[in-house]
C-alpha positions as CSV (number, residue, x, y, z in Angstrom):
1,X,-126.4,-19.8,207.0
2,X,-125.8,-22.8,205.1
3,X,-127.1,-21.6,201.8
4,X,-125.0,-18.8,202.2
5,X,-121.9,-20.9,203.0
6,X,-123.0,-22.6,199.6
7,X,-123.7,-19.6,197.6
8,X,-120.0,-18.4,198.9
9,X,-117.9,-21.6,197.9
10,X,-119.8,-21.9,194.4
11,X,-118.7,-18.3,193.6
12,X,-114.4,-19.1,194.4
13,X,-112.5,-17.5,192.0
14,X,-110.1,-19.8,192.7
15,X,-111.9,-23.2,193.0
16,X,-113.8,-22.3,189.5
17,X,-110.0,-22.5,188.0
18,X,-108.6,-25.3,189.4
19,X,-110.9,-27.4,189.7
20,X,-111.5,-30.1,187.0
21,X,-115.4,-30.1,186.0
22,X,-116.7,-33.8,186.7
23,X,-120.2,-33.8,184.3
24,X,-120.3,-33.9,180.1
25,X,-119.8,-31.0,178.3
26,X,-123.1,-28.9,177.2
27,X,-124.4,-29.6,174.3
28,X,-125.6,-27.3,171.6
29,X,-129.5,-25.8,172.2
30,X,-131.7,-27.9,169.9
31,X,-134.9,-26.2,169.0
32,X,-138.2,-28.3,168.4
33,X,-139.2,-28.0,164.6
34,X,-142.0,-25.4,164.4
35,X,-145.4,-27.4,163.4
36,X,-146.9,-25.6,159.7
37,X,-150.4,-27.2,160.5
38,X,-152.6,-29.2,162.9
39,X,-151.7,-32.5,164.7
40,X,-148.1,-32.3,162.1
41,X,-146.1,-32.2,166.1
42,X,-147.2,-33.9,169.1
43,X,-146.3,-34.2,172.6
44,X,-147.0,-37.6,174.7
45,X,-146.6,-38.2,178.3
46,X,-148.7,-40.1,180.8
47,X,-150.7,-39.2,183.8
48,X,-150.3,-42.3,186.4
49,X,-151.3,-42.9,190.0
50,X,-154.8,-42.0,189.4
51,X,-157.5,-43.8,192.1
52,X,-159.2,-46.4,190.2
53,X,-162.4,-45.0,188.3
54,X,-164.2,-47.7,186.2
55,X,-160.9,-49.3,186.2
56,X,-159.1,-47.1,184.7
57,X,-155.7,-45.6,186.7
58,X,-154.0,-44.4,184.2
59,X,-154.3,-41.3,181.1
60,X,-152.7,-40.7,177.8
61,X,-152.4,-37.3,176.9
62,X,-152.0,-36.3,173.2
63,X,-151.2,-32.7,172.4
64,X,-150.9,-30.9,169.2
65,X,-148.1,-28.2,169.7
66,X,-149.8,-26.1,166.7
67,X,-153.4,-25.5,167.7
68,X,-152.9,-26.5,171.8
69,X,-155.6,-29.5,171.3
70,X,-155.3,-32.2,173.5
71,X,-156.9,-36.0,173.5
72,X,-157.1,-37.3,176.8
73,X,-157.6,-41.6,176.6
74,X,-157.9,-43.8,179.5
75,X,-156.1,-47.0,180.9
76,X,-156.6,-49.4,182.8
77,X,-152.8,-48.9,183.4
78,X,-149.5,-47.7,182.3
79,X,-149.1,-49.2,178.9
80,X,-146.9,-51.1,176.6
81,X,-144.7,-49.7,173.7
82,X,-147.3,-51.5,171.6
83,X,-150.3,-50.4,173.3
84,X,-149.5,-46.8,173.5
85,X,-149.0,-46.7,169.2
86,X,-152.2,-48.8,168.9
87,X,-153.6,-45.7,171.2
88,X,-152.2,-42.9,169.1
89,X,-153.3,-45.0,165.8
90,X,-156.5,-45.0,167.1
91,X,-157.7,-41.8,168.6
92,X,-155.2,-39.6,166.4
93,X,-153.9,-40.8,163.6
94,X,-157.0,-42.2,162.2
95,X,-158.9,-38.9,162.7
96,X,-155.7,-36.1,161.5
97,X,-153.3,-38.0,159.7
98,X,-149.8,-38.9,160.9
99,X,-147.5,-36.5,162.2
100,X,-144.0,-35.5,161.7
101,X,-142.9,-35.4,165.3
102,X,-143.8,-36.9,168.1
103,X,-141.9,-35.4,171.2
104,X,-142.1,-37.4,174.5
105,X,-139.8,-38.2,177.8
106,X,-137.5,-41.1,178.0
107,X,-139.6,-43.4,179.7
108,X,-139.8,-47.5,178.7
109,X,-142.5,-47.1,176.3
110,X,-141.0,-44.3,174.3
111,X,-136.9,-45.6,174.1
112,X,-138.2,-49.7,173.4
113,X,-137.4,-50.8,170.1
114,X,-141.0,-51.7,169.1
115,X,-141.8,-48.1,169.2
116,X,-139.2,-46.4,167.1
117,X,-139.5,-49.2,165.0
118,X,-143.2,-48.5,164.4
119,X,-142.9,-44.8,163.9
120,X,-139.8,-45.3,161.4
121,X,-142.3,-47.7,158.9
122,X,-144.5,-44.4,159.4
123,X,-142.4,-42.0,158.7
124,X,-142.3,-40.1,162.2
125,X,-139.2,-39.1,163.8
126,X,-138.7,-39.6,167.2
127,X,-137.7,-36.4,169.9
128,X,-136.6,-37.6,173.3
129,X,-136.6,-34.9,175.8
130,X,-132.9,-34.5,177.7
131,X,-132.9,-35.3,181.0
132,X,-133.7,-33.2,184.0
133,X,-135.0,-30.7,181.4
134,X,-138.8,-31.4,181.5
135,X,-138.6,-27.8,179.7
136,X,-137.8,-29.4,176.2
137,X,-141.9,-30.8,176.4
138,X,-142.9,-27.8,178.1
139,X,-146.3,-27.8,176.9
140,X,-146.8,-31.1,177.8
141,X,-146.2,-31.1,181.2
142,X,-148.6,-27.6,181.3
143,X,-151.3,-29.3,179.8
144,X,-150.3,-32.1,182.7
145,X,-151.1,-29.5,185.6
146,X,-154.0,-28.1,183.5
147,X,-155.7,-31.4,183.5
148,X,-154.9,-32.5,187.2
149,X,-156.2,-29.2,188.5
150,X,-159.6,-29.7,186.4
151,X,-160.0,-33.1,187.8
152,X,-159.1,-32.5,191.2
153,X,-161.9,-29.8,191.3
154,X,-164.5,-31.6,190.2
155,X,-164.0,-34.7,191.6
156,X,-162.5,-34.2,195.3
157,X,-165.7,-35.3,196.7
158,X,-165.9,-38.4,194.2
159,X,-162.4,-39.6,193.3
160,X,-164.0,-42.9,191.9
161,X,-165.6,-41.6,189.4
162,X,-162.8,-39.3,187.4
163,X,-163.2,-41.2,184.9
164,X,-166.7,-40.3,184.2
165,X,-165.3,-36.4,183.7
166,X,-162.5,-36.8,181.6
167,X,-164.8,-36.3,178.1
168,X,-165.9,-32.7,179.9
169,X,-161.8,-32.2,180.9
170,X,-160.7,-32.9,177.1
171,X,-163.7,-30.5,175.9
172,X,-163.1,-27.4,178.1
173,X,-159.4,-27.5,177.4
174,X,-160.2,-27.7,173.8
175,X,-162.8,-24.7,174.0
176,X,-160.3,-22.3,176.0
177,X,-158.8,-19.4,173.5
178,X,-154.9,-20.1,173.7
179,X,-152.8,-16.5,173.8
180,X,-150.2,-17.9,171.2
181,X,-153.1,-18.1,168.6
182,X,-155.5,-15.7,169.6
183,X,-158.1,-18.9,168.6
184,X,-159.6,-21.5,170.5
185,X,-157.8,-25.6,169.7
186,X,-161.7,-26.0,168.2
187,X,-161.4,-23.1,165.5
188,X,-157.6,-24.3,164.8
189,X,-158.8,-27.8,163.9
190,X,-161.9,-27.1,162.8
191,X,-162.4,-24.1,160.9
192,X,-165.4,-23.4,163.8
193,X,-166.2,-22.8,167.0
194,X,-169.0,-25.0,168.6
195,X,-171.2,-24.4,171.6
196,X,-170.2,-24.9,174.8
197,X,-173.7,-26.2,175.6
198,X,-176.3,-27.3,174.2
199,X,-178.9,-24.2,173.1
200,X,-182.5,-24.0,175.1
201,X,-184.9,-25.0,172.5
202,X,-183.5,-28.1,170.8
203,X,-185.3,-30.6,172.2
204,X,-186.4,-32.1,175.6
205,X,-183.7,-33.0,178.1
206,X,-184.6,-37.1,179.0
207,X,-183.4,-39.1,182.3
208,X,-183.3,-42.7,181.9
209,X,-185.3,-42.9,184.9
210,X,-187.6,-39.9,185.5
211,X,-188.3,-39.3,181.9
212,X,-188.6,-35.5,180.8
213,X,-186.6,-33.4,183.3
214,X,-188.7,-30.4,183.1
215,X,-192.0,-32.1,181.1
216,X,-193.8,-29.9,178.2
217,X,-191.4,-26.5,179.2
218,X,-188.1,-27.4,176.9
219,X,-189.6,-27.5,173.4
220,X,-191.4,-23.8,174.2
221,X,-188.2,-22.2,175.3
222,X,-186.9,-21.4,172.6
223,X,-190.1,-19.4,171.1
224,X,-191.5,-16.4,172.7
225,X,-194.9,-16.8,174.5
226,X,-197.4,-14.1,175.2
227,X,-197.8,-13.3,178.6
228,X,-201.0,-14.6,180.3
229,X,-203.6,-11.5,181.1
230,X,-203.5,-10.7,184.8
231,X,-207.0,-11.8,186.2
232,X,-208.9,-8.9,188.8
233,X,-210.6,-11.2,191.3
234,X,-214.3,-10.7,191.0
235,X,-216.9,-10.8,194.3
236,X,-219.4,-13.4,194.1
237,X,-222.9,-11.0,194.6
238,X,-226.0,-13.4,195.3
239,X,-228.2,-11.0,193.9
240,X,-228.7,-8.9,197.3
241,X,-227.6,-5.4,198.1
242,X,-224.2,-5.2,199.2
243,X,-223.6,-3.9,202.7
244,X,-221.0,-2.2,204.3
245,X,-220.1,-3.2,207.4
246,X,-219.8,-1.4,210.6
247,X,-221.7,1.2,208.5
């Protein structure tokens, strides 16, 4: 009843003239450039709150809004303005090139003057989503969900150790074929697509501990091997006449 009380009063005819509107006008729709090559646009947001896991409670994610790659870094927790660009010098920059655009929420680390300072001696403009639109970094907060889920699969029974899975997380987003490409972050980036494990055949599997996991069997698998002749069971005869029994 009282949603329909509220759905009644917002529809007035009379209300929606007379009274004066109390928020800013709307602004014009600004679209997010559209990125000509990989890692030229990013996305940057932060996943917090996480149960400690070889001290680590908190992840950067790095998304590339061309090829739908992601980097996934862990901290020990949430960052400063000057951490977070030696992080993205680090694990992107370094390994792509630097970007054109980097779009990201308004949080501390992304409105401080140290970082729009350090991406204006780069070269990079800055794109601050509006708020209460989460939609402007829409992919961002996707690949958010995508990564939660992932984690909270595999490590519901071990929280203290999500840490230990993040490398898989990063590399099974990265091998997923994305719809808005029709190819896979890996072939965007890379020119390539590369196994998803390793193939049987290239060597022995080791644990630090127990040595070969399956010893002298991994180096033949990946060659064919002739089948063994089946073996007819032969009686043992002493010399003597057989006898029948019962006979």
């Amino acid at each position: 009843m009282a949603s329909n009380i509220q759905r009644y009063v917002q529809g007035c005819r009379e209300c929606a003239i007379s009274k004066n509107p109390r928020h800013l006008p709307s602004g014009k729709l600004l679209p997010l450039p559209v990125p000509n090559r990989p890692w030229s646009h990013l996305g940057v947001d932060f996943m917090t709150d996480l149960p400690a896991s070889g001290g680590y409670t908190c992840v950067l994610v790095i998304i590339d809004r061309f090829s739908k790659s992601c980097r996934l870094v862990p901290l020990p927790g949430p960052p400063t303005a000057f951490d977070t660009a030696e992080c993205l010098f680090n694990h992107v920059f370094q390994y792509f090139g630097l970007p054109g655009d980097i779009v990201s929420d308004r949080g501390p680390q992304f409105t401080s003057r140290v970082w729009k300072a350090f991406l204006k001696c780069l070269g990079v403009t800055v794109s601050l989503s509006s708020g209460y639109h989460p939609q402007t970094n829409g992919q961002m907060e996707r690949e958010i969900q995508k990564e939660s889920r992932f984690l909270r699969t595999f490590c519901h029974d071990h929280q203290e150790a999500w840490s230990q899975f993040l490398g898989w997380a990063e590399y099974a987003q990265n091998f997923l074929r994305q719809p808005t490409t029709g190819l896979t972050p890996f072939q965007c980036v890379l020119g390539y697509q590369p196994p998803l494990f390793v193939p049987l055949g290239w060597g022995t599997f080791r644990c630090a501990s127990c040595g070969p996991l399956v010893p002298g069997e991994r180096e033949g698998l990946g060659r064919s091997t002739p089948a063994a002749p089946k073996s007819t069971p032969q009686r043992q005869n002493d010399g003597g006449p057989s006898t029948v029994q019962g006979a």
